[in-house]
Every structure is written in C-alpha cells, then in structure tokens.
DRENDO-1510 file (C-alpha; in Angstrom, 1 decimal, always signed):
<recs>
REC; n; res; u; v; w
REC; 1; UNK; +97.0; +88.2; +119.3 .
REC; 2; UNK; +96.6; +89.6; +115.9 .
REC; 3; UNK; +97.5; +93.3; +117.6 .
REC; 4; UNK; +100.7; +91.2; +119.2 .
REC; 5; UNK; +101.4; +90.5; +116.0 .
REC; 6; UNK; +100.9; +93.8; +114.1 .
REC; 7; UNK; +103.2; +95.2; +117.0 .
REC; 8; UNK; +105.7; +92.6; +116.2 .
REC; 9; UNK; +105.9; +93.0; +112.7 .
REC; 10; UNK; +106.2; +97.2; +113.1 .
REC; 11; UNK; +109.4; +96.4; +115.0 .
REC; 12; UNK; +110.8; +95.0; +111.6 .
REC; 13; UNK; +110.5; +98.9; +110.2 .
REC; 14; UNK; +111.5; +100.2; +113.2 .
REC; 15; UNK; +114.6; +98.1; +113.0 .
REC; 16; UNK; +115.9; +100.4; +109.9 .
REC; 17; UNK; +116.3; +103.2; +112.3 .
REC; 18; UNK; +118.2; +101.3; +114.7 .
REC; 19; UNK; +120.7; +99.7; +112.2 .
REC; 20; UNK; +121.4; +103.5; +111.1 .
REC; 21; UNK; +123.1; +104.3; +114.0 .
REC; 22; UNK; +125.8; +101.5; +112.4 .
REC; 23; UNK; +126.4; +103.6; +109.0 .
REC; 24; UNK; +123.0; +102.9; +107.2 .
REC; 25; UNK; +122.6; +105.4; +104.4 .
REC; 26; UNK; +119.0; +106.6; +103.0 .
REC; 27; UNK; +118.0; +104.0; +100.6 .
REC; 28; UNK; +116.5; +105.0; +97.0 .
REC; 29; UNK; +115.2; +103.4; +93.9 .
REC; 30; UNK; +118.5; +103.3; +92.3 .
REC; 31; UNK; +119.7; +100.9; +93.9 .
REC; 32; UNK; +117.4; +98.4; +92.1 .
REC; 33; UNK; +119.9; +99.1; +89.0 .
REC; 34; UNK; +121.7; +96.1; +90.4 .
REC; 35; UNK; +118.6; +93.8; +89.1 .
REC; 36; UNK; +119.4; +92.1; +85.6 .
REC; 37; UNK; +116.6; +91.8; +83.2 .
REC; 38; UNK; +114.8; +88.6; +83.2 .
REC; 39; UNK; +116.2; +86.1; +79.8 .
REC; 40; UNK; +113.6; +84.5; +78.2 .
REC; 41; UNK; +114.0; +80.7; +78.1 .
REC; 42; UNK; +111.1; +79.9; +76.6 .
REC; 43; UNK; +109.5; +80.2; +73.4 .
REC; 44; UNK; +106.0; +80.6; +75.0 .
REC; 45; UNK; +105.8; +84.0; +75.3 .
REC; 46; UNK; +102.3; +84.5; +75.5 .
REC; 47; UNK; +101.8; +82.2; +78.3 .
REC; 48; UNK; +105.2; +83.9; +80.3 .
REC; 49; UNK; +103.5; +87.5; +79.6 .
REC; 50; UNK; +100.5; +86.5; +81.9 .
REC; 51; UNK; +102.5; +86.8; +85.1 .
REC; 52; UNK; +103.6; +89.7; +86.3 .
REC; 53; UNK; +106.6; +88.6; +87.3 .
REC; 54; UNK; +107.7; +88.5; +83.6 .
REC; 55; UNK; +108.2; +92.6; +84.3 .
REC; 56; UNK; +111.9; +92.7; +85.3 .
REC; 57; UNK; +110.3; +95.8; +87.5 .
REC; 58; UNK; +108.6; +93.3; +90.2 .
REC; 59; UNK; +112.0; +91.7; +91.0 .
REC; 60; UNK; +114.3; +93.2; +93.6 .
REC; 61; UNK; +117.2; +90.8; +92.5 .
REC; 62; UNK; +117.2; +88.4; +89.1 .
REC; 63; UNK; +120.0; +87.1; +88.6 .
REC; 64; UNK; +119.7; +84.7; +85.5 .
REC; 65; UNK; +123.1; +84.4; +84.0 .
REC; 66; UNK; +125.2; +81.2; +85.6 .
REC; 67; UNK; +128.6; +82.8; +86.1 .
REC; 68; UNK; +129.7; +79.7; +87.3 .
REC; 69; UNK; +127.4; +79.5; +90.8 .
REC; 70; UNK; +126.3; +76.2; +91.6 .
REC; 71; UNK; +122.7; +77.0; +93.5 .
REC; 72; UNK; +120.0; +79.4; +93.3 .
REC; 73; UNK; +118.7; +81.4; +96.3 .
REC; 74; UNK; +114.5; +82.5; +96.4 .
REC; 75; UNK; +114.7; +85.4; +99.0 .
REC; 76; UNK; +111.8; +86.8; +101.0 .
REC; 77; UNK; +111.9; +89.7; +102.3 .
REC; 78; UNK; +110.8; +91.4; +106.0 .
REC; 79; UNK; +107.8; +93.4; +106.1 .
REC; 80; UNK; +108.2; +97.4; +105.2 .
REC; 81; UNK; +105.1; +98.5; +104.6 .
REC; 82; UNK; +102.5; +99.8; +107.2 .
REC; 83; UNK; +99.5; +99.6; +105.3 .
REC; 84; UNK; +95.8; +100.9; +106.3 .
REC; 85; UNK; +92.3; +99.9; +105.6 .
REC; 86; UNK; +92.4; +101.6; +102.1 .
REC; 87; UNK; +95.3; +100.1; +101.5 .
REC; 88; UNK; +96.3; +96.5; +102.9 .
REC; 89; UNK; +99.0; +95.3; +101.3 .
REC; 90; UNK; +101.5; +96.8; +99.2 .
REC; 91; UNK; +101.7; +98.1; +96.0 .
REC; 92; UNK; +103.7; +96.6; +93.2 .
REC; 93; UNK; +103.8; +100.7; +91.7 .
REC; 94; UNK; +104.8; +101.8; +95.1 .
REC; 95; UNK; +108.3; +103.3; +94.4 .
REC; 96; UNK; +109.0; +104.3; +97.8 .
REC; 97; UNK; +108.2; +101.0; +99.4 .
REC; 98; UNK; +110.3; +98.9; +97.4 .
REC; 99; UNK; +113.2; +100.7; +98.0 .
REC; 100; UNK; +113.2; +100.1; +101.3 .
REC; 101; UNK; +112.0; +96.3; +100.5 .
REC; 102; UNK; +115.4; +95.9; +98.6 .
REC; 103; UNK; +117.3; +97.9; +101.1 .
REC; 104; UNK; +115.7; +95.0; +103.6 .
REC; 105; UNK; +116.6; +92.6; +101.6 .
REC; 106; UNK; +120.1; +94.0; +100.7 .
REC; 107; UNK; +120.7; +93.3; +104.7 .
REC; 108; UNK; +120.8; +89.6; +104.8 .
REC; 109; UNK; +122.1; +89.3; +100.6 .
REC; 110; UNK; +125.6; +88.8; +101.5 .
REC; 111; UNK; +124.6; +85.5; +103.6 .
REC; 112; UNK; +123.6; +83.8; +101.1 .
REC; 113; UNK; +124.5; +84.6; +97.5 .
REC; 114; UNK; +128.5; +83.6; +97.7 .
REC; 115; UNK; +128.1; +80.8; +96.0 .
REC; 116; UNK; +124.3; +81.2; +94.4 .
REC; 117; UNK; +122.4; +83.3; +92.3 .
REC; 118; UNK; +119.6; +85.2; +94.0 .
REC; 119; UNK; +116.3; +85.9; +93.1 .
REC; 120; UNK; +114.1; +88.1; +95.5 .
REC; 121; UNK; +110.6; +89.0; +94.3 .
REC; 122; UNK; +108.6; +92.3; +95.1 .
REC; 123; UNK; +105.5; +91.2; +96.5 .
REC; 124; UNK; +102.4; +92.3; +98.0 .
REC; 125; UNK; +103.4; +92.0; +101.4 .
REC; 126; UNK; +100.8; +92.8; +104.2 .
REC; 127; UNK; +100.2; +95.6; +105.8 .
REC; 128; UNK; +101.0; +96.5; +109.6 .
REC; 129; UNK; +97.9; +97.4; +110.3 .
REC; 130; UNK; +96.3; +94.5; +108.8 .
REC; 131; UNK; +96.9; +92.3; +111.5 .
REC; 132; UNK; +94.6; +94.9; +113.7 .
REC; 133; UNK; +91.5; +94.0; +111.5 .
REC; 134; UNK; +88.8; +90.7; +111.4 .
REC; 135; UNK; +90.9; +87.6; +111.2 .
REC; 136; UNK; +88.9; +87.0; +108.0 .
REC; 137; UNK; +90.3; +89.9; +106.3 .
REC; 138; UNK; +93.3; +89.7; +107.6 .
REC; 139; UNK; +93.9; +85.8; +106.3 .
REC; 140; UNK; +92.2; +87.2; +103.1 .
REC; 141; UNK; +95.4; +89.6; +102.4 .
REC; 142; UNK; +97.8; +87.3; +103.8 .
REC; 143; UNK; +96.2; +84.9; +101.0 .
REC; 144; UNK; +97.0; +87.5; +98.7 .
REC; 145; UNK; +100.4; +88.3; +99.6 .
REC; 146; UNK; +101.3; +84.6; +99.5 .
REC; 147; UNK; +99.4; +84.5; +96.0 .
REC; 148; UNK; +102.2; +86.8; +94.8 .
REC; 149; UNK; +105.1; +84.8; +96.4 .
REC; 150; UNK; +103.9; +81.6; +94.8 .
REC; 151; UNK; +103.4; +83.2; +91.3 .
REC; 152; UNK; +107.2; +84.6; +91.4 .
REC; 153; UNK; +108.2; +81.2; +92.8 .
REC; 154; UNK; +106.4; +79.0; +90.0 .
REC; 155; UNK; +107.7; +81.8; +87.1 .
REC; 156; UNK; +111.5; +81.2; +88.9 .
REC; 157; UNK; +111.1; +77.6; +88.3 .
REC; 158; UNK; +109.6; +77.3; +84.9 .
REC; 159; UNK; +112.4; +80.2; +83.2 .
REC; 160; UNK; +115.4; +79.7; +85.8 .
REC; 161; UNK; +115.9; +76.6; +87.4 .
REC; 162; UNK; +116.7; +74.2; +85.4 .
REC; 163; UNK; +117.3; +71.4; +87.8 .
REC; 164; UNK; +119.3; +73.6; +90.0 .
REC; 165; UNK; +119.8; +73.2; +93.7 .
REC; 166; UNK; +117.4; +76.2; +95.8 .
REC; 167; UNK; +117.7; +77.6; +98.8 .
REC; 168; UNK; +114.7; +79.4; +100.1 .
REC; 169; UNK; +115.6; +82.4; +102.7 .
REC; 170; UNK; +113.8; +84.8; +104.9 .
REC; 171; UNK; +113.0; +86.5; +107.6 .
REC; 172; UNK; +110.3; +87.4; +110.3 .
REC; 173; UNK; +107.4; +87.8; +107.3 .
REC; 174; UNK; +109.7; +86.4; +104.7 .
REC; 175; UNK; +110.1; +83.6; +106.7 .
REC; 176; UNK; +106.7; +83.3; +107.7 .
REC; 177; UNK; +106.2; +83.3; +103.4 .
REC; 178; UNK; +109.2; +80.9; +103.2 .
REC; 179; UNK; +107.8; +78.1; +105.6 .
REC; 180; UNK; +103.7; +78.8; +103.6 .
REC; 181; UNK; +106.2; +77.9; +100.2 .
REC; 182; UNK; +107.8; +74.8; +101.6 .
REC; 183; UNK; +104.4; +73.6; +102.3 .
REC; 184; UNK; +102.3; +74.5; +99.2 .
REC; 185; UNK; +105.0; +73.8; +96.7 .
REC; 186; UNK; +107.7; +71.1; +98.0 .
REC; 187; UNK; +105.0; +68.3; +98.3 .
REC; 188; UNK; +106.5; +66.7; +95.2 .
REC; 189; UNK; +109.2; +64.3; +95.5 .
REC; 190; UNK; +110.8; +66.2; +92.4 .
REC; 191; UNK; +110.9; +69.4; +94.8 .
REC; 192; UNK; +112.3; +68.1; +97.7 .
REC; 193; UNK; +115.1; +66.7; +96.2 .
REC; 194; UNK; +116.1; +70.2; +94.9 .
REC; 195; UNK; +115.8; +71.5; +98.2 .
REC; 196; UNK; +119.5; +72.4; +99.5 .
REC; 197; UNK; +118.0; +73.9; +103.0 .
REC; 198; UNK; +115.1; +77.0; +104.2 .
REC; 199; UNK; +116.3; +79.4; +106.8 .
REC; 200; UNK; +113.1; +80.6; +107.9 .
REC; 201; UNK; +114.8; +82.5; +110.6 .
REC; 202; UNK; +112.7; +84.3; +113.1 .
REC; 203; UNK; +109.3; +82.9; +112.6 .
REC; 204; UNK; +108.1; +79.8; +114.9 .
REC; 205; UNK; +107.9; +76.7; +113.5 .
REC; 206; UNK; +105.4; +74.3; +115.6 .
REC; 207; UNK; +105.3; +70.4; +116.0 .
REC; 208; UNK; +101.6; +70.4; +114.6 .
REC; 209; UNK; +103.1; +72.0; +111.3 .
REC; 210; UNK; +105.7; +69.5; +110.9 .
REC; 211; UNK; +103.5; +66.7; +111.2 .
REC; 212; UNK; +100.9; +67.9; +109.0 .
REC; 213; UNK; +103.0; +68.5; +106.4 .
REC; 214; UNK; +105.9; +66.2; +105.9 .
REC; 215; UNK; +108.0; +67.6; +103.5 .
REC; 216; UNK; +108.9; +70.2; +106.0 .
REC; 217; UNK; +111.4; +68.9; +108.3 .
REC; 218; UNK; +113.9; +70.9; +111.4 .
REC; 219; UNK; +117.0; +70.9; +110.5 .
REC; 220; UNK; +118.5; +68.6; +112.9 .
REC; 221; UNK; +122.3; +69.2; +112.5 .
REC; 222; UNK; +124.9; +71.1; +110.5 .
REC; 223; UNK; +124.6; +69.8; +107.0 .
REC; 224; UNK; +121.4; +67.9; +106.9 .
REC; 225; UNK; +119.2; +69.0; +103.9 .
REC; 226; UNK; +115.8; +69.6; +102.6 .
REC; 227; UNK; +115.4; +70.8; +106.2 .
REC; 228; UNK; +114.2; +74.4; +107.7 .
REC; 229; UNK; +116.4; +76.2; +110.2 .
REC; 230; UNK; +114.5; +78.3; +112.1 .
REC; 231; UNK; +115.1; +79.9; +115.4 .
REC; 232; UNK; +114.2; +83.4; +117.9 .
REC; 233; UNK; +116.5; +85.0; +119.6 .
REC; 234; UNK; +116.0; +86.4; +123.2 .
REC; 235; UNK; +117.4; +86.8; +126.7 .
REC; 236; UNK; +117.3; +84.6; +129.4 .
REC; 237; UNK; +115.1; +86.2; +131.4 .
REC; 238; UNK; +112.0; +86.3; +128.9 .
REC; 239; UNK; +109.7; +83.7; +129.3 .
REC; 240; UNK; +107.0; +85.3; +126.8 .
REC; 241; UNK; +107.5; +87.2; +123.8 .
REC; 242; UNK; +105.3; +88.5; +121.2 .
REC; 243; UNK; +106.7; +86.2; +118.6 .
REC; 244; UNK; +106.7; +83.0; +120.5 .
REC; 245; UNK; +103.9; +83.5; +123.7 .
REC; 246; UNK; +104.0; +81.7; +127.1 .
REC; 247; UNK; +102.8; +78.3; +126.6 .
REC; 248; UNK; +103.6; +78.0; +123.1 .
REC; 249; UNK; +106.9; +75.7; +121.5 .
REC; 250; UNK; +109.0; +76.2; +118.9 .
REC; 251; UNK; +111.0; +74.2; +117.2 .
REC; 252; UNK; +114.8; +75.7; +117.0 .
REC; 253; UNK; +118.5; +75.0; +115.8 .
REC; 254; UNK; +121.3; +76.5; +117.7 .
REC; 255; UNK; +123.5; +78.6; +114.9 .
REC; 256; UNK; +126.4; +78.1; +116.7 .
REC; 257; UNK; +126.8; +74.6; +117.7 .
REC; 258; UNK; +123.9; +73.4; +115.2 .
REC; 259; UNK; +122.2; +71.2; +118.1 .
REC; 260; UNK; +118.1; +71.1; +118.5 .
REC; 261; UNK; +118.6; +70.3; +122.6 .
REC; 262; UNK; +120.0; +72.3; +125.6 .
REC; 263; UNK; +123.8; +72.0; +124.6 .
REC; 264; UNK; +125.4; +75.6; +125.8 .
REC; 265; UNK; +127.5; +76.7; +123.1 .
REC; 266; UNK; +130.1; +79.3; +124.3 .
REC; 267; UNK; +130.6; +82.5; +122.6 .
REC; 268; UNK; +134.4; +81.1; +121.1 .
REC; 269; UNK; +132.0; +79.6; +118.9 .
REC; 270; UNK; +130.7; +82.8; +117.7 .
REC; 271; UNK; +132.3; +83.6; +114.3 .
REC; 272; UNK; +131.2; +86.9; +113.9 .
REC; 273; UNK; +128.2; +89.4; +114.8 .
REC; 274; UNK; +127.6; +91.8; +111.6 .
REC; 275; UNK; +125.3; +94.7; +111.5 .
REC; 276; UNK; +124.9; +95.5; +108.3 .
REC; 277; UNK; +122.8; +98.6; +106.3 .
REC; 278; UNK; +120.7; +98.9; +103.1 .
REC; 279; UNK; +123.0; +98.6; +100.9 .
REC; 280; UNK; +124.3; +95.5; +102.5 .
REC; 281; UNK; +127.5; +96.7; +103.8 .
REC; 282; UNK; +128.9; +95.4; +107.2 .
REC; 283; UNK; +129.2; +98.8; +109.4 .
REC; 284; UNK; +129.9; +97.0; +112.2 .
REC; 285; UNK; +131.7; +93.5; +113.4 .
REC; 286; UNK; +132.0; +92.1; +116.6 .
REC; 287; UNK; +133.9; +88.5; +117.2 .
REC; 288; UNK; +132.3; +86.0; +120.1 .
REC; 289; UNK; +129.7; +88.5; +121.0 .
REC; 290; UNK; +128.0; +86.2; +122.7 .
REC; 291; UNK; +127.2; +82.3; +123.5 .
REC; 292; UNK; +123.7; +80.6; +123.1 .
REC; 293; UNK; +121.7; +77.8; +124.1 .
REC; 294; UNK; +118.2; +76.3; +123.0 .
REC; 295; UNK; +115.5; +76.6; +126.3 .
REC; 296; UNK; +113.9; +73.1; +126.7 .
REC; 297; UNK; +110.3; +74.5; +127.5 .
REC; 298; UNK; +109.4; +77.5; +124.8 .
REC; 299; UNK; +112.2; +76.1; +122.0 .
REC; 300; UNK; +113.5; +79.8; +121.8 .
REC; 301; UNK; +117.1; +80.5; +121.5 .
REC; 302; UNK; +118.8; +82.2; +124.7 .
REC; 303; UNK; +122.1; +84.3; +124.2 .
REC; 304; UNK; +124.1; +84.2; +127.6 .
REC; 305; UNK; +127.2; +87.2; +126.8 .
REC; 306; UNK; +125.4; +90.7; +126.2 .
REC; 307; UNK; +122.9; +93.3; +128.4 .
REC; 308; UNK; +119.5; +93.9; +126.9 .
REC; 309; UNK; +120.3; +97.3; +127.9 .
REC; 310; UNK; +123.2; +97.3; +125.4 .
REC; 311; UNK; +120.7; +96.1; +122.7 .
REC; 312; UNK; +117.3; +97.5; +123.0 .
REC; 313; UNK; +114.3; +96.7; +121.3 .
REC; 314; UNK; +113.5; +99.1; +118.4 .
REC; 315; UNK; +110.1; +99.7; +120.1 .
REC; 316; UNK; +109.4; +99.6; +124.3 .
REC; 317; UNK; +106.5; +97.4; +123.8 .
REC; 318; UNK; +108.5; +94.4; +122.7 .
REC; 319; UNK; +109.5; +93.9; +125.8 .
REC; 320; UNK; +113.8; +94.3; +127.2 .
REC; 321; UNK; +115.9; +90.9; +126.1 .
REC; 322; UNK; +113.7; +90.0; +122.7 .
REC; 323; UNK; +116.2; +90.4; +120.4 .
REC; 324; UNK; +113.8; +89.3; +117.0 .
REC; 325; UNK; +115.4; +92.1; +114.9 .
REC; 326; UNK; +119.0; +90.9; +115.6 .
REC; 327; UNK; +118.2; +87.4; +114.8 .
REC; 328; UNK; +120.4; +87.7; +111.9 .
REC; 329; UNK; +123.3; +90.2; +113.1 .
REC; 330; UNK; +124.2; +88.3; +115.9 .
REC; 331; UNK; +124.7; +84.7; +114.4 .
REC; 332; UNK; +126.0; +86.2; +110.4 .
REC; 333; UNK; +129.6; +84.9; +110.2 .
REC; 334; UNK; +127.6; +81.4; +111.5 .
REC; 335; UNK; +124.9; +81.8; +109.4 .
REC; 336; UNK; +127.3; +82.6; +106.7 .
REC; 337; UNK; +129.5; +79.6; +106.8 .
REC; 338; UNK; +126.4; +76.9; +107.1 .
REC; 339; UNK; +124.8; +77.6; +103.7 .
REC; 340; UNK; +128.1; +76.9; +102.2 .
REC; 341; UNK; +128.1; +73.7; +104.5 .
REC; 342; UNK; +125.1; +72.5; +103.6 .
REC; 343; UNK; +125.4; +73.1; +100.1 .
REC; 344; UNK; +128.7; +71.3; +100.1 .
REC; 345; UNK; +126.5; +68.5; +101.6 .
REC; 346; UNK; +124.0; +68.5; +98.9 .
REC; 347; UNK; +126.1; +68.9; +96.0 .
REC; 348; UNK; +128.7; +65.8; +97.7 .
</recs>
C-alpha cells in the first residue's frame, strides 16, 4: 500500500507536465516576489523569532494587510518533491523545489482568495519515495512534515488572525495535511467556531475518522460550516483506485449539486472546467464538461460526460478513468462559487 501510495503521490508532479500542454510556462523563484513581508503584531519578538516561520522566506503567500477581505485562507500545498533516503522530505533552502511548490499552489489560488487573504506556508513536505520505505520511517517524516504545517499554522494565528473567519484548503497531500490540522488543532470550541469550511479535496475521508474526532464533520450541503468537503473524482467504470482501494469508503460531497447521496447531477450544472498553470492563469475553460454523481458503495465521485481517453492519467499505472489530478479543474467555476457561499453563510 505504501508503494500505491508513493505511485499516487508521483502522479501529482507528473500532473505539471500535463497541465503544460494548456499554456503552463516554466516556473522560477521570482515569482515568490508576490509574497508580502510578514508585520509584526507583537511586541514579543524574541519568542516570534523562535519559529521559522517568522522568515518571510518560508511562506509562499503572506498576505497580512486587510484591504478590506473578510476571511483568511491557510493553503496546503500538493506534493513536489521526490525525495530519497538521504533526503526525505524537503528542504526549506531548496530554491528549486519551492518554486514549483508555489507554482502548485498558484493552481488552485484563484479558488479561493476573492474574498480572503491567503497564507500558504513552505513546508517540509514528504518525499515520493518515502512512502517506499518501513512504515516507521515513513510516519516518522510525515510527523515531521506535519510538525512544520502546525508550526506555520499556530505562528498564522498568534500574528494574523485576530478573530478572523479561516478557511483551510488543499489538495491530495495538502489535503491529507489539511484533514491532520482540523484534527490536532480545531478541538477547541474557540476554533471551531472560526472555522468557515476545509476543502480537503482529493484525499479520503473515512467514517472511523469522523467519529473519532468530532470536530471534523462532511460537509452535508451547500453552505453548512465548520465542515470538510472532500471528494475523488473517477470514471464509472473504476471500481478500485490507488487513492481510494476496493473495499474501502469514503465519505464525499457532490460539487455540483452539493448532495452526500446518489442524486445524478447533469452537466448544465457544471459552471465551468478550468485548467489552469503555475502562474495561476486559466489556459483553458470548458462550460458543462461533464455531470457527476456520488457511487453508494466506495463514496467516490463518478463523472458521466467525458472519455478517459480524452483525459489520461499523467502516469499508466494509475489506472484509465482516475481522474485524481483533475479533481480541481473539472469542478473550479463550482468550487469557486461555494467558498463565497459558505462564507456568506458564516458571516450571515
């Protein structure tokens, strides 16, 4: 399982390449001049120098000033690194890396931070081949890559929040780090009820995780809050993936009609497939590309309008009709549209 998922997670990388075929330019390290400096809003500054996340450098997006946005968004980004056994997770120095981390997470930005400001750490993400090693070392560098997430998480809300509304976002790792947040750090009441909504989008979410940890709860409709929206896309033909494996459940929200059962919604609904590039720019939209549904047994979401053939998998091995890396693309304009929704419901 661990070398499904190291398989899984190399198809994230792999997706870059595909999206170029859209009008993706070669991301570089300039691009992180769109960061603004962290503002100190504290008069601790000892204590605030002990994290490294008071180093504007280990921050892909820090948006401090208000101009006038309601919310604040804590983005997680996909893995981008491969990693080896010298080298397991990801280097906070490593220039190369992070410029395709931002370029990542410049992909799903425009989502999200209409109305918000947006924070997105650098962190020291796993490695591909990680996965591939003893489940003890393995959970040992996940430990540390969530170590960092918390950290830049805790340092967001002691300098930046304020009391603000959040919205956590990621995807296939990031979400993975998104759902591990909602669980270590939303246990408080205090939390919770800052909580606008988490798109943990394309990660499973299980029944046994919900009810071991209350505070996090599927989303159950359109604008229901403090909830995670989660779901993985695929064909109707699969019955296994590498994400979500025969005999296994997940629990799911259809972006289109925003119902947790078998309710067809019909590609009308569709507001818009994007495919975007590094730099975040839409190369490419389609309107009602295609209907989904929820499948009752695996909990996985199946898209009813489109040949596999016509959207491949960025590596064979993932199998024809598992559509993980267009989880986003297909369901943006959708996607889009609900955070506002459900911030309009929190803030009402």
């Amino acid at each position: 399982m661990k070398k499904l998922l190291s398989i899984l997670l190399s198809a994230i990388i792999a997706s870059a390449v595909l999206f170029s075929g859209c009008g993706q330019q070669e991301q570089t390290s300039s691009t992180s001049s769109v960061q603004t400096e962290p503002t100190e809003q504290t008069t601790d500054v000892e204590a605030e120098e002990s994290s490294i996340y008071s180093d504007s450098e280990n921050w892909a997006y820090y948006e401090n000033e208000q101009n006038g946005k309601k919310a604040d968004v804590f983005f997680l980004c996909p893995t981008v690194f491969g990693g080896s056994a010298d080298e397991m997770n990801m280097s906070l120095d490593d220039k190369a890396t992070k410029a395709n981390f931002l370029g990542a997470t410049n992909m799903e930005k425009g989502i999200y931070d209409g109305e918000c400001r947006f924070f997105a750490p650098y962190y020291r993400q796993i490695g591909l081949s990680v996965y591939a090693m003893d489940e003890a070392v393995c959970s040992e560098q996940l430990d540390k890559a969530f170590a960092d997430v918390k950290e830049a998480f805790e340092y967001y809300m002691k300098h930046c929040n304020n009391g603000r509304p959040i919205i956590i976002a990621g995807f296939s790792q990031g979400a993975d780090m998104s759902i591990r947040l909602i669980k270590e750090c939303f246990a408080d009441e205090s939390r919770q009820k800052l909580l606008v909504a988490c798109y943990a989008i394309g990660w499973r979410l299980t029944e046994e995780e919900t009810s071991a940890y209350p505070q996090l709860k599927a989303a159950q409709g359109e604008s229901d809050t403090g909830v995670v929206i989660s779901f993985n896309t695929e064909a109707e033909s699969v019955n296994s993936s590498l994400l979500v494996p025969s005999g296994t459940k997940t629990l799911s929200i259809n972006p289109l009609n925003w119902k947790t059962d078998s309710t067809p919604a019909d590609k009308s609904e569709n507001l818009g497939a994007c495919f975007t590039d590094y730099s975040g720019n839409i190369t490419k939209e389609i309107n009602n590309l295609t209907g989904a549904y929820i499948e009752k047994t695996r909990g996985t979401l199946k898209v009813t309008d489109i040949s596999a053939k016509d959207y491949p998998p960025s590596i064979d091995i993932m199998g024809e009709g598992v559509y993980h890396i267009y989880d986003y693309q297909f369901f943006y304009r959708n996607l889009e549209k609900n955070v506002k929704t459900r911030l309009n419901a929190y803030l009402s």
